[in-house]
PyMOL commands that place a pseudoatom at each C-alpha (Angstrom):
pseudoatom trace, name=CA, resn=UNK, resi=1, chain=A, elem=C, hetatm=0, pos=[0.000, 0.000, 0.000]
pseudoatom trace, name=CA, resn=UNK, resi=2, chain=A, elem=C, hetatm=0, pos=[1.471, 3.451, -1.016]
pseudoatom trace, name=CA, resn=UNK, resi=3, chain=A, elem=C, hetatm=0, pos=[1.263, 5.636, 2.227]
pseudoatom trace, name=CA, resn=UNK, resi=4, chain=A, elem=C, hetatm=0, pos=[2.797, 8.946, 3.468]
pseudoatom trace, name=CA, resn=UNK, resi=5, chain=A, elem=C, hetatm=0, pos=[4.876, 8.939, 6.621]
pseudoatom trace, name=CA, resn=UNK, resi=6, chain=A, elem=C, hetatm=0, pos=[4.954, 12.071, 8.569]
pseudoatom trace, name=CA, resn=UNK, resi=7, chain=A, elem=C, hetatm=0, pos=[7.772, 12.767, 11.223]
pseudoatom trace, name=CA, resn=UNK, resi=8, chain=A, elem=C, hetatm=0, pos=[6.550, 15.271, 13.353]
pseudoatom trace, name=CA, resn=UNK, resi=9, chain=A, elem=C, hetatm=0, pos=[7.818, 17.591, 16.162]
pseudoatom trace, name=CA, resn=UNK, resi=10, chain=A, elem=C, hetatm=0, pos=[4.895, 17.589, 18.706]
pseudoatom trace, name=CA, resn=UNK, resi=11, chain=A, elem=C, hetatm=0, pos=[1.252, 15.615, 19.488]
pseudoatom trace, name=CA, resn=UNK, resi=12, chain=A, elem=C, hetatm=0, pos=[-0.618, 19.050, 18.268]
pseudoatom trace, name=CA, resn=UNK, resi=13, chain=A, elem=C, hetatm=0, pos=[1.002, 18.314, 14.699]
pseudoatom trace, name=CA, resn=UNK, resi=14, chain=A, elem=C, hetatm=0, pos=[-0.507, 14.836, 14.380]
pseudoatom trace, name=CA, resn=UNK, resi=15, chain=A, elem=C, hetatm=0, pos=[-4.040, 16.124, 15.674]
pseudoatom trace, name=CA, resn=UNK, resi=16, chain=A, elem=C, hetatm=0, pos=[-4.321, 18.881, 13.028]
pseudoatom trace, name=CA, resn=UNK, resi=17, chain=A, elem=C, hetatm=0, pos=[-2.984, 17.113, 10.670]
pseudoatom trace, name=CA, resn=UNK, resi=18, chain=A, elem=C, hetatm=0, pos=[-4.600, 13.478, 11.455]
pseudoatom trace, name=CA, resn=UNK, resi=19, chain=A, elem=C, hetatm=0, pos=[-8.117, 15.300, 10.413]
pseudoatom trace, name=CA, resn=UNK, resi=20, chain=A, elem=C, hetatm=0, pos=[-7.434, 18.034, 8.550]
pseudoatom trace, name=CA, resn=UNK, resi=21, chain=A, elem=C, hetatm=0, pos=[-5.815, 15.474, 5.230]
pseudoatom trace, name=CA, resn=UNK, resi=22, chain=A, elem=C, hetatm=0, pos=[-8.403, 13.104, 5.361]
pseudoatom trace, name=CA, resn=UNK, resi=23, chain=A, elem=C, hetatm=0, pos=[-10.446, 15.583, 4.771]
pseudoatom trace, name=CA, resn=UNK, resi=24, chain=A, elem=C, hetatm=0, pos=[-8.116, 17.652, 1.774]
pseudoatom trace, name=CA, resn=UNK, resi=25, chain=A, elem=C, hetatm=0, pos=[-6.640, 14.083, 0.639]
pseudoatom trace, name=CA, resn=UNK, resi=26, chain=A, elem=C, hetatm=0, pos=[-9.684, 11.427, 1.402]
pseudoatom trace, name=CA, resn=UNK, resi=27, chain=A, elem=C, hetatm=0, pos=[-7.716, 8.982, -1.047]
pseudoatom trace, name=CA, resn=UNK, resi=28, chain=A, elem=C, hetatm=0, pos=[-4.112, 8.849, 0.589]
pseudoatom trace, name=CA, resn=UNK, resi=29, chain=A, elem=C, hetatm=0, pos=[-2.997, 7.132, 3.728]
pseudoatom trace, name=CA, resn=UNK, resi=30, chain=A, elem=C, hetatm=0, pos=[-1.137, 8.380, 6.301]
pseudoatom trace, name=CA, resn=UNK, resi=31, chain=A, elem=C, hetatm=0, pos=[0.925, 7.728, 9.521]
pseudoatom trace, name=CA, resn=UNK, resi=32, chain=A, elem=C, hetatm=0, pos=[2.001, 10.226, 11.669]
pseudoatom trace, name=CA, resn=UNK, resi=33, chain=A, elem=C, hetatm=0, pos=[5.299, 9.354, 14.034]
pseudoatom trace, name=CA, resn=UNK, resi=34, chain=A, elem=C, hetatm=0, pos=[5.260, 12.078, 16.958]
pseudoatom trace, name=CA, resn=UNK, resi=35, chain=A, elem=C, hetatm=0, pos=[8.245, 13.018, 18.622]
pseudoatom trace, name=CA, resn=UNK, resi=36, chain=A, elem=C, hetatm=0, pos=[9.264, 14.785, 21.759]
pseudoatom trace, name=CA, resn=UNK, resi=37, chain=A, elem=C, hetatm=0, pos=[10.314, 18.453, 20.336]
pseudoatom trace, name=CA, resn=UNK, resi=38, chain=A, elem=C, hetatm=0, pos=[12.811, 19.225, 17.395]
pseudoatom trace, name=CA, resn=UNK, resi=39, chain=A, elem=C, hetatm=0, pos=[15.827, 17.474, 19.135]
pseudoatom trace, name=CA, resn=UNK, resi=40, chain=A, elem=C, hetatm=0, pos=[14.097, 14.069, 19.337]
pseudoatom trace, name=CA, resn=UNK, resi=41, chain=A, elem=C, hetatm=0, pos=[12.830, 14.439, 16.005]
pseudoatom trace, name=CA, resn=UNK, resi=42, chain=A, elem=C, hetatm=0, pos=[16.015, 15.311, 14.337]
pseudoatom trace, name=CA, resn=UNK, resi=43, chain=A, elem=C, hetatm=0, pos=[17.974, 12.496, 15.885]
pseudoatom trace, name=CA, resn=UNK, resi=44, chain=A, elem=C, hetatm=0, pos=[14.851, 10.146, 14.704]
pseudoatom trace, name=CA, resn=UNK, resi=45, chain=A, elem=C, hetatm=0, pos=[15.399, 10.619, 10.817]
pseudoatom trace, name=CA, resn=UNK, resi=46, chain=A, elem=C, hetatm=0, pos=[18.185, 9.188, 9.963]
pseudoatom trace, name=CA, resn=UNK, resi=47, chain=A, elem=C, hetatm=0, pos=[16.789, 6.048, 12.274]
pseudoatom trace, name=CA, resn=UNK, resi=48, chain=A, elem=C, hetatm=0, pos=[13.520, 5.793, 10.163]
pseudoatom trace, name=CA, resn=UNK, resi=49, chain=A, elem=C, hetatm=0, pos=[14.403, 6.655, 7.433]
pseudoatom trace, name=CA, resn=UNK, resi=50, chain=A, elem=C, hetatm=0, pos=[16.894, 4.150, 6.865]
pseudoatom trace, name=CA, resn=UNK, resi=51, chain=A, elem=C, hetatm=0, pos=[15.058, 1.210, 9.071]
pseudoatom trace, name=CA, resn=UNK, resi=52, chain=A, elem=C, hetatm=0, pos=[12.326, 2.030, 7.216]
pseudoatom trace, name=CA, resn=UNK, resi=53, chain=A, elem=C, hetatm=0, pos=[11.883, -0.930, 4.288]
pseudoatom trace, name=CA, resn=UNK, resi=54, chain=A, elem=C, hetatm=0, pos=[7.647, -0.789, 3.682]
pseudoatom trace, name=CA, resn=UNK, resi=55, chain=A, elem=C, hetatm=0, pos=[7.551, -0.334, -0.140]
pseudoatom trace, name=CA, resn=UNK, resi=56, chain=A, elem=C, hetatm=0, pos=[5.651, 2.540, -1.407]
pseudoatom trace, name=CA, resn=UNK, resi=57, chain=A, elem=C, hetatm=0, pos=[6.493, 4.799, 1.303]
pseudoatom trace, name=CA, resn=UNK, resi=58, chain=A, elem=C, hetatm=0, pos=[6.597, 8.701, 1.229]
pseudoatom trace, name=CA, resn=UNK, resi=59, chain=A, elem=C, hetatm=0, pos=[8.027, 10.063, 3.764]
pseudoatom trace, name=CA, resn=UNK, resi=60, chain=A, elem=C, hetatm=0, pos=[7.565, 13.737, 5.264]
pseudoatom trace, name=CA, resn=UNK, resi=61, chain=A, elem=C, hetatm=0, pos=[9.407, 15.511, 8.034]
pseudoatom trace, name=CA, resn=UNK, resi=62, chain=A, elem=C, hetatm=0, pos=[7.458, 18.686, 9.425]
pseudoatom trace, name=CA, resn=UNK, resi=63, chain=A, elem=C, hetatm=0, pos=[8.627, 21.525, 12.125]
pseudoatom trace, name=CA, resn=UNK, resi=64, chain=A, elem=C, hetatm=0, pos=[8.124, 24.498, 13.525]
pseudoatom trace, name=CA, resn=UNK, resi=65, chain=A, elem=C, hetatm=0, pos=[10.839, 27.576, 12.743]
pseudoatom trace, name=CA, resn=UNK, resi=66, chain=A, elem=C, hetatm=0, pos=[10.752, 28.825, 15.836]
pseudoatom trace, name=CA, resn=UNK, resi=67, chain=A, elem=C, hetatm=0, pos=[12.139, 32.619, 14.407]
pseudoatom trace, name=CA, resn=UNK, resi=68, chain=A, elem=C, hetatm=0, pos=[14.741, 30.600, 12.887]
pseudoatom trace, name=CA, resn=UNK, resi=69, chain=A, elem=C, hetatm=0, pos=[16.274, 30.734, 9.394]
pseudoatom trace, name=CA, resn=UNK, resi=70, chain=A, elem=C, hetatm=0, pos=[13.289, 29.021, 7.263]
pseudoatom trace, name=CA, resn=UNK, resi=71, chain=A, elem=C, hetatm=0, pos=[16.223, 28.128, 4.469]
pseudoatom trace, name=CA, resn=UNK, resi=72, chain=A, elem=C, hetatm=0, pos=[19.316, 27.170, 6.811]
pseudoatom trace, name=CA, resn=UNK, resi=73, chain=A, elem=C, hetatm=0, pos=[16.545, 24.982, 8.564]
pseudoatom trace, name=CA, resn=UNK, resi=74, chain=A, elem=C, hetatm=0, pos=[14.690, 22.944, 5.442]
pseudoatom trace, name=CA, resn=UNK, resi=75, chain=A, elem=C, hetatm=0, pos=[18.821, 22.782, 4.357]
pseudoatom trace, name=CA, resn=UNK, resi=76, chain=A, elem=C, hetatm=0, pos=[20.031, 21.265, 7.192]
pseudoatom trace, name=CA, resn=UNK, resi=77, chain=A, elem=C, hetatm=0, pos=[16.793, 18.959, 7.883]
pseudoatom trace, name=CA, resn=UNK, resi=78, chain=A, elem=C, hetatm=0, pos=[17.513, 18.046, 3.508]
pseudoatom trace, name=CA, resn=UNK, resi=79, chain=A, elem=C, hetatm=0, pos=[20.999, 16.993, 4.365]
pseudoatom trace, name=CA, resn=UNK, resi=80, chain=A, elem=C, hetatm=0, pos=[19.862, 14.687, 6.937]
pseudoatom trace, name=CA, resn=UNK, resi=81, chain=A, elem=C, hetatm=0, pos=[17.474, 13.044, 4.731]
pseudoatom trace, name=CA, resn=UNK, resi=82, chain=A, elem=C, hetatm=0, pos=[20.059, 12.643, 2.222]
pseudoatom trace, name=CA, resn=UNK, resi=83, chain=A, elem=C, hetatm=0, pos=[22.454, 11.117, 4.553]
pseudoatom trace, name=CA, resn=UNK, resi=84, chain=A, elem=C, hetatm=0, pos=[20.214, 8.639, 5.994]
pseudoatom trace, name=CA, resn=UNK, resi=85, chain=A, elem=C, hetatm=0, pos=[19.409, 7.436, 1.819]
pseudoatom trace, name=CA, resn=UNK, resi=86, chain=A, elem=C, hetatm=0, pos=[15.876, 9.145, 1.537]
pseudoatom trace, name=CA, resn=UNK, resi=87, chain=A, elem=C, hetatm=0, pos=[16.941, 12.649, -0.562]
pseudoatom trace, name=CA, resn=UNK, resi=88, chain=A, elem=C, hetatm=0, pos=[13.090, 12.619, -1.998]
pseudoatom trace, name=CA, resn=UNK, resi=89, chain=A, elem=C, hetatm=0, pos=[11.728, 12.861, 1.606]
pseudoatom trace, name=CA, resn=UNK, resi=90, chain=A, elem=C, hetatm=0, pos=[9.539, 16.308, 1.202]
pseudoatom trace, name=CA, resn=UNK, resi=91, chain=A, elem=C, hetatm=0, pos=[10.918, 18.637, 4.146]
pseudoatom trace, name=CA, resn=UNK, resi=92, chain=A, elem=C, hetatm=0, pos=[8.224, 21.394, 5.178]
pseudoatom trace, name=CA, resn=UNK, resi=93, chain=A, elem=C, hetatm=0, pos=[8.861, 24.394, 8.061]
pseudoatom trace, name=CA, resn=UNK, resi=94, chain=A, elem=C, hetatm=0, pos=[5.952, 25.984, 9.733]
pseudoatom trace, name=CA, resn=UNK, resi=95, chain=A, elem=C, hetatm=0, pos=[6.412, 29.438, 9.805]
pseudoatom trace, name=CA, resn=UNK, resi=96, chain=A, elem=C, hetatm=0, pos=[7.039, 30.524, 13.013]
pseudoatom trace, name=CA, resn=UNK, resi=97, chain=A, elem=C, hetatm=0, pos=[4.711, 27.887, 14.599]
pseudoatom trace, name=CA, resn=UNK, resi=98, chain=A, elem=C, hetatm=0, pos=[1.892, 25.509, 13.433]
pseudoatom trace, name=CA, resn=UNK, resi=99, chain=A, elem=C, hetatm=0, pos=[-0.528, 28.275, 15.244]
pseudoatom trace, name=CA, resn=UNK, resi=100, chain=A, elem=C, hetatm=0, pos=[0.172, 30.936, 12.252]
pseudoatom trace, name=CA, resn=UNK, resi=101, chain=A, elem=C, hetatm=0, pos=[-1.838, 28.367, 10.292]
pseudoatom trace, name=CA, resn=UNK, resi=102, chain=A, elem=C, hetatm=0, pos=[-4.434, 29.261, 12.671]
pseudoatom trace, name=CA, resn=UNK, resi=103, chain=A, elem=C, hetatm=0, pos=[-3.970, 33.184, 12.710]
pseudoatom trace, name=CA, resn=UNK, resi=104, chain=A, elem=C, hetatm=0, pos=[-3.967, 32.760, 8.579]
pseudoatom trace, name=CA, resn=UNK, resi=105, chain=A, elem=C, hetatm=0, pos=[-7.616, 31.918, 8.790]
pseudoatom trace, name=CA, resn=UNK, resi=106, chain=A, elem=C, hetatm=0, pos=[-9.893, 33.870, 11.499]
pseudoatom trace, name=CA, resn=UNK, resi=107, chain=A, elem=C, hetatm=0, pos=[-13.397, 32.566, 9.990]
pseudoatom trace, name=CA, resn=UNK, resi=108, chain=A, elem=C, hetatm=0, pos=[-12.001, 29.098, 10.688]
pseudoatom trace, name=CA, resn=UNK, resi=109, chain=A, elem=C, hetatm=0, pos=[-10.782, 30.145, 13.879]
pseudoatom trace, name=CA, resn=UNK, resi=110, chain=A, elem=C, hetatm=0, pos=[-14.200, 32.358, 15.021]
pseudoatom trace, name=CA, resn=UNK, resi=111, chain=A, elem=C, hetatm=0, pos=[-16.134, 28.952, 13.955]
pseudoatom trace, name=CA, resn=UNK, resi=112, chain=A, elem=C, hetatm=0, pos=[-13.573, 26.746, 16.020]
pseudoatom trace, name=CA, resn=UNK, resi=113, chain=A, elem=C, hetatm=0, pos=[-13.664, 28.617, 19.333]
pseudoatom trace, name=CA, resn=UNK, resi=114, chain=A, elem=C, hetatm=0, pos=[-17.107, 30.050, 18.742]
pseudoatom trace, name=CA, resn=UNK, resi=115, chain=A, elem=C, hetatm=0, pos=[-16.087, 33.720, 19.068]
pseudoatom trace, name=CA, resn=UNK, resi=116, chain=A, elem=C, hetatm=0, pos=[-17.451, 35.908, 15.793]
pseudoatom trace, name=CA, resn=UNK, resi=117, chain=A, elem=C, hetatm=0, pos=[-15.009, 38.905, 16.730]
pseudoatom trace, name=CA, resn=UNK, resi=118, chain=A, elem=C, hetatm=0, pos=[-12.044, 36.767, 16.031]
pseudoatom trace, name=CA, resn=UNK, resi=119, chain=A, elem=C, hetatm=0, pos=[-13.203, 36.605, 12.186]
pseudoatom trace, name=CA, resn=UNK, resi=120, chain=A, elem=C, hetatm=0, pos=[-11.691, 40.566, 11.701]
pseudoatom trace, name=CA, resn=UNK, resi=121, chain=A, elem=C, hetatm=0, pos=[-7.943, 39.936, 12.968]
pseudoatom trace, name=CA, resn=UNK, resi=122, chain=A, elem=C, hetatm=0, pos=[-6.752, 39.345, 9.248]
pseudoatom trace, name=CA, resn=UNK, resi=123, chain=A, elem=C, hetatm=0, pos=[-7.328, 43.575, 9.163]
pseudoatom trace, name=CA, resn=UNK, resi=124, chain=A, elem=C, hetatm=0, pos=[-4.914, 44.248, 11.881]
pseudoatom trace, name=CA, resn=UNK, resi=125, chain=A, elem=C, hetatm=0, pos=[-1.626, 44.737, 11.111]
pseudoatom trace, name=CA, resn=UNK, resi=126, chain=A, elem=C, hetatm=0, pos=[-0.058, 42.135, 13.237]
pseudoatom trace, name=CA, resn=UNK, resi=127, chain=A, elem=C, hetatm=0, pos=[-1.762, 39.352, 11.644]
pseudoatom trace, name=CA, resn=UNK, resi=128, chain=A, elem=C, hetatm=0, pos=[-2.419, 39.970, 8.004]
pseudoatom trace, name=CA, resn=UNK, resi=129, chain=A, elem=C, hetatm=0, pos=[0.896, 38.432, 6.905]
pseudoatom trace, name=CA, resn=UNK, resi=130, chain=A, elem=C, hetatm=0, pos=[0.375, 35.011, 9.832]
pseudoatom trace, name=CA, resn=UNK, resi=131, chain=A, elem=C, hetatm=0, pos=[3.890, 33.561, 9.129]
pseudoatom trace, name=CA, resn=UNK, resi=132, chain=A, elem=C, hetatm=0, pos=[5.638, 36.872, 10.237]
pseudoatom trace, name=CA, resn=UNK, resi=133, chain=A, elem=C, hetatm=0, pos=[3.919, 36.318, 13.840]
pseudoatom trace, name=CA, resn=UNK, resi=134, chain=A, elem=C, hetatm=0, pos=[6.308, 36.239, 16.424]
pseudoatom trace, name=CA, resn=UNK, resi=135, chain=A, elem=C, hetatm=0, pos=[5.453, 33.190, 18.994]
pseudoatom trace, name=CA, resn=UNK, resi=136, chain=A, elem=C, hetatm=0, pos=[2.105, 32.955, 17.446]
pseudoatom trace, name=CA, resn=UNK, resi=137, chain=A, elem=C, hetatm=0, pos=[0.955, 30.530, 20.066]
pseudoatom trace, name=CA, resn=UNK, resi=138, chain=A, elem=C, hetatm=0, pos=[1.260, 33.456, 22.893]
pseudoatom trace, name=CA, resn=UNK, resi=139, chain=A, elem=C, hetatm=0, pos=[-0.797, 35.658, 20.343]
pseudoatom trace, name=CA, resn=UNK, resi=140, chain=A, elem=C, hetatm=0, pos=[-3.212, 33.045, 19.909]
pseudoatom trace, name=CA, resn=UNK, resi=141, chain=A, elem=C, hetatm=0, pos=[-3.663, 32.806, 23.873]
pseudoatom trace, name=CA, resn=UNK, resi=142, chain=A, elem=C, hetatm=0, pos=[-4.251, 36.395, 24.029]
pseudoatom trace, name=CA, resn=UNK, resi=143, chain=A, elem=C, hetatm=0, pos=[-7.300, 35.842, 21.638]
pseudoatom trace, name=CA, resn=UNK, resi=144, chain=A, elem=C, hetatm=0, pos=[-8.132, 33.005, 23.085]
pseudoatom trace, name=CA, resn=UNK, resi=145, chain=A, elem=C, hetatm=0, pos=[-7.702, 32.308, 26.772]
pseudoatom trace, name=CA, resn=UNK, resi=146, chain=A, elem=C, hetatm=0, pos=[-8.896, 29.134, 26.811]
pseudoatom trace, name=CA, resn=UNK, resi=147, chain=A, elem=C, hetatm=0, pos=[-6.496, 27.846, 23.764]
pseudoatom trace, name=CA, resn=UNK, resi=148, chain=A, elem=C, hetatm=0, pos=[-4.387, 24.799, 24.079]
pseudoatom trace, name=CA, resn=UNK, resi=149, chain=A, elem=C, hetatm=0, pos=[-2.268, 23.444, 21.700]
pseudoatom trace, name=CA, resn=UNK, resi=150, chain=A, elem=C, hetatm=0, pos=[-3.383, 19.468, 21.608]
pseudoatom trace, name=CA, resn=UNK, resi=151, chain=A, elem=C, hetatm=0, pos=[-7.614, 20.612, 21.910]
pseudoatom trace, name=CA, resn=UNK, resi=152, chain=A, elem=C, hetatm=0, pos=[-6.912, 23.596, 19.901]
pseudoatom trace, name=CA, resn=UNK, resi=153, chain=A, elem=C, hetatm=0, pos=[-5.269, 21.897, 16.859]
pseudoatom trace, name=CA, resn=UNK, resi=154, chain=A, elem=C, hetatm=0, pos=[-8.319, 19.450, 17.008]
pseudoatom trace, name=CA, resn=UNK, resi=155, chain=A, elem=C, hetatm=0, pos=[-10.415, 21.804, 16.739]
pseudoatom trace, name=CA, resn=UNK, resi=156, chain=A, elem=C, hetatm=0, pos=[-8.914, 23.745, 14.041]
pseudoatom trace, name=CA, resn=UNK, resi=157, chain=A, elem=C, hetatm=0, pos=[-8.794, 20.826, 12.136]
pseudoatom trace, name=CA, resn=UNK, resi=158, chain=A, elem=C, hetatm=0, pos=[-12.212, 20.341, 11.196]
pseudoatom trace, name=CA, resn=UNK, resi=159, chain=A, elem=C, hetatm=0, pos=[-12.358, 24.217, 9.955]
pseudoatom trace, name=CA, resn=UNK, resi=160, chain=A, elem=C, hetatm=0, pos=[-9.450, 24.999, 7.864]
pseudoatom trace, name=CA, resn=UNK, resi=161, chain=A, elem=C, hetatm=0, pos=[-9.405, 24.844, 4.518]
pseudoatom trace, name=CA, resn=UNK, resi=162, chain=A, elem=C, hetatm=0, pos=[-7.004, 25.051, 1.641]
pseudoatom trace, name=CA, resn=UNK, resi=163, chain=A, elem=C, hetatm=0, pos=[-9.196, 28.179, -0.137]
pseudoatom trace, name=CA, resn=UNK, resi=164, chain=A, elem=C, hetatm=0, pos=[-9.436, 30.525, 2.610]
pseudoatom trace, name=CA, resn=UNK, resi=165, chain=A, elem=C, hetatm=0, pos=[-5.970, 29.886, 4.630]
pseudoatom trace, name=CA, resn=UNK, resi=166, chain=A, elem=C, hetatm=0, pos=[-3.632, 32.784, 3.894]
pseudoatom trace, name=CA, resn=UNK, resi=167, chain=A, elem=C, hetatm=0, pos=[-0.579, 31.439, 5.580]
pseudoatom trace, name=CA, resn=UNK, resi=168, chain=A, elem=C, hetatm=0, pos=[2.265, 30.457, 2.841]
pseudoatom trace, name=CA, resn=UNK, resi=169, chain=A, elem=C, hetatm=0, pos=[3.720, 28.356, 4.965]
pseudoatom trace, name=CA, resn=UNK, resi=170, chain=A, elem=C, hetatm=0, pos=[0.256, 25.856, 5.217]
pseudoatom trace, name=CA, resn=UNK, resi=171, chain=A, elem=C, hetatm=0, pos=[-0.288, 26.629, 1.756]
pseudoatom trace, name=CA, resn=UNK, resi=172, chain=A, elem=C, hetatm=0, pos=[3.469, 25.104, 0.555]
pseudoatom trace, name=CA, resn=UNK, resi=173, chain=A, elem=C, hetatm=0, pos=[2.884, 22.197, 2.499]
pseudoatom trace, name=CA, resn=UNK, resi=174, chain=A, elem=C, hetatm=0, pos=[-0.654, 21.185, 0.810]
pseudoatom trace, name=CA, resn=UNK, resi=175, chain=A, elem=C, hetatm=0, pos=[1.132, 22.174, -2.386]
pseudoatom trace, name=CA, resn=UNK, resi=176, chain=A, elem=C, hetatm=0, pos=[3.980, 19.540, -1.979]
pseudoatom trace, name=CA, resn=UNK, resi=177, chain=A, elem=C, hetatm=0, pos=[1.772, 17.272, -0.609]
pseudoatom trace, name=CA, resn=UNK, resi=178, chain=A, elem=C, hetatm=0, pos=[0.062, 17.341, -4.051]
pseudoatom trace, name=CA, resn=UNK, resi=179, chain=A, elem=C, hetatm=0, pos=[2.759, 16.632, -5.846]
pseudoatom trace, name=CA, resn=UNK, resi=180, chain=A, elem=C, hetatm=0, pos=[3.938, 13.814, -3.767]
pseudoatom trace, name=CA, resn=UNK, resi=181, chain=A, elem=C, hetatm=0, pos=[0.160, 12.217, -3.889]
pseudoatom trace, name=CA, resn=UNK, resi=182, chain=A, elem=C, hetatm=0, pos=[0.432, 12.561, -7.689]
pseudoatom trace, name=CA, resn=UNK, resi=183, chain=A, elem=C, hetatm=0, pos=[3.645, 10.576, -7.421]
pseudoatom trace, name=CA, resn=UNK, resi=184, chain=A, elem=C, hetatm=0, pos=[2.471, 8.207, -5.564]
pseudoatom trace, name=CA, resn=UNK, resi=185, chain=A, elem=C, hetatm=0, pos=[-0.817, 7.413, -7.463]
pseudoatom trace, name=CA, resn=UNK, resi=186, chain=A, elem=C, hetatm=0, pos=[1.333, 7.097, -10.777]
pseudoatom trace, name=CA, resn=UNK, resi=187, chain=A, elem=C, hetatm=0, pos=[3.527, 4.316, -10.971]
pseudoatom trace, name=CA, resn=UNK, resi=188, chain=A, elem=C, hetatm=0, pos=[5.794, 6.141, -13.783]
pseudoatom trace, name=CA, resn=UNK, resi=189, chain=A, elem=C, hetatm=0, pos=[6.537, 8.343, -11.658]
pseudoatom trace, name=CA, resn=UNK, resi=190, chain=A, elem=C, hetatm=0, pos=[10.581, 8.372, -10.983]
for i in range(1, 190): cmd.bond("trace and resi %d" % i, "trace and resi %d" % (i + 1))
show_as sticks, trace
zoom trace
């Protein structure tokens, strides 16, 4: 069975993303690994990726920036792919963290926490461009005191969408995901 693997930094990864593609990719299968922060996960790859021996396997390594350099990171986290045999494992960065993807649509996020004044923060300043958020988390717990990152990301899940989400960052990673789905539904494909 043709599958994509996800190696992820954190639990709220998996539960956005565990919904949220079934819904966007209802055909594909996926398995999320979770890991213990970027440390654990960077020390995982070359582990999986070469233990790994399923046939048919796409693999996908996802993390937060964290303010860092978006470039030097995908870079380093490409070398390490490389390395470990897997150079066409699709490396994505969440700019700054997965809670931009949040900010980057405030209908989904008024519907999610049930609060209709959180549909006009796209106006302000501070959040029309969500990947240039600093520590977007903290801004999202000023909107919403009651946010946590595990509930939170479920709930988001079941509102975003690919059409309305203006964060490039979620918008890349739905776009390589594409490709790789169209690579992996055509055998020809090298």
């Amino acid at each position: 069975m043709n599958k994509v693997v996800f190696l992820l930094e954190e639990p709220s990864m998996k539960a956005l993303l565990a919904e949220l593609l079934s819904r966007i990719f209802p055909d594909m299968t996926f398995q999320y690994i979770v890991h213990e922060g970027k440390r654990d996960l960077e020390k995982s790859i070359p582990r999986k990726l070469r233990a790994w021996r399923e046939p048919g396997v796409q693999f996908v390594v996802l993390r937060d920036n964290d303010s860092g350099c978006c470039i030097d990171l995908k870079q380093r986290l490409l070398q390490i792919c490389q390395k470990a045999g897997r150079p066409d494992t699709l490396v994505r960065i969440v700019c700054q963290e997965l809670e931009a993807w949040y900010l980057g649509e405030p209908d989904a996020l008024a519907e999610a926490f049930g609060n209709d004044s959180l549909r006009s923060i796209g106006r302000q300043a501070r959040y029309r461009d969500p990947d240039t958020v600093q520590q977007p988390s903290k801004a999202l717990e000023e909107l919403v005191p009651k946010f946590q990152k595990v509930s939170g990301a479920r709930k988001m899940a079941s509102f975003l969408s690919r059409e309305r989400n203006r964060s490039r960052s979620f918008q890349v990673l739905l776009s390589g995901l594409d490709k790789l789905c169209a690579g992996i539904g055509d055998d020809s494909s090298s």
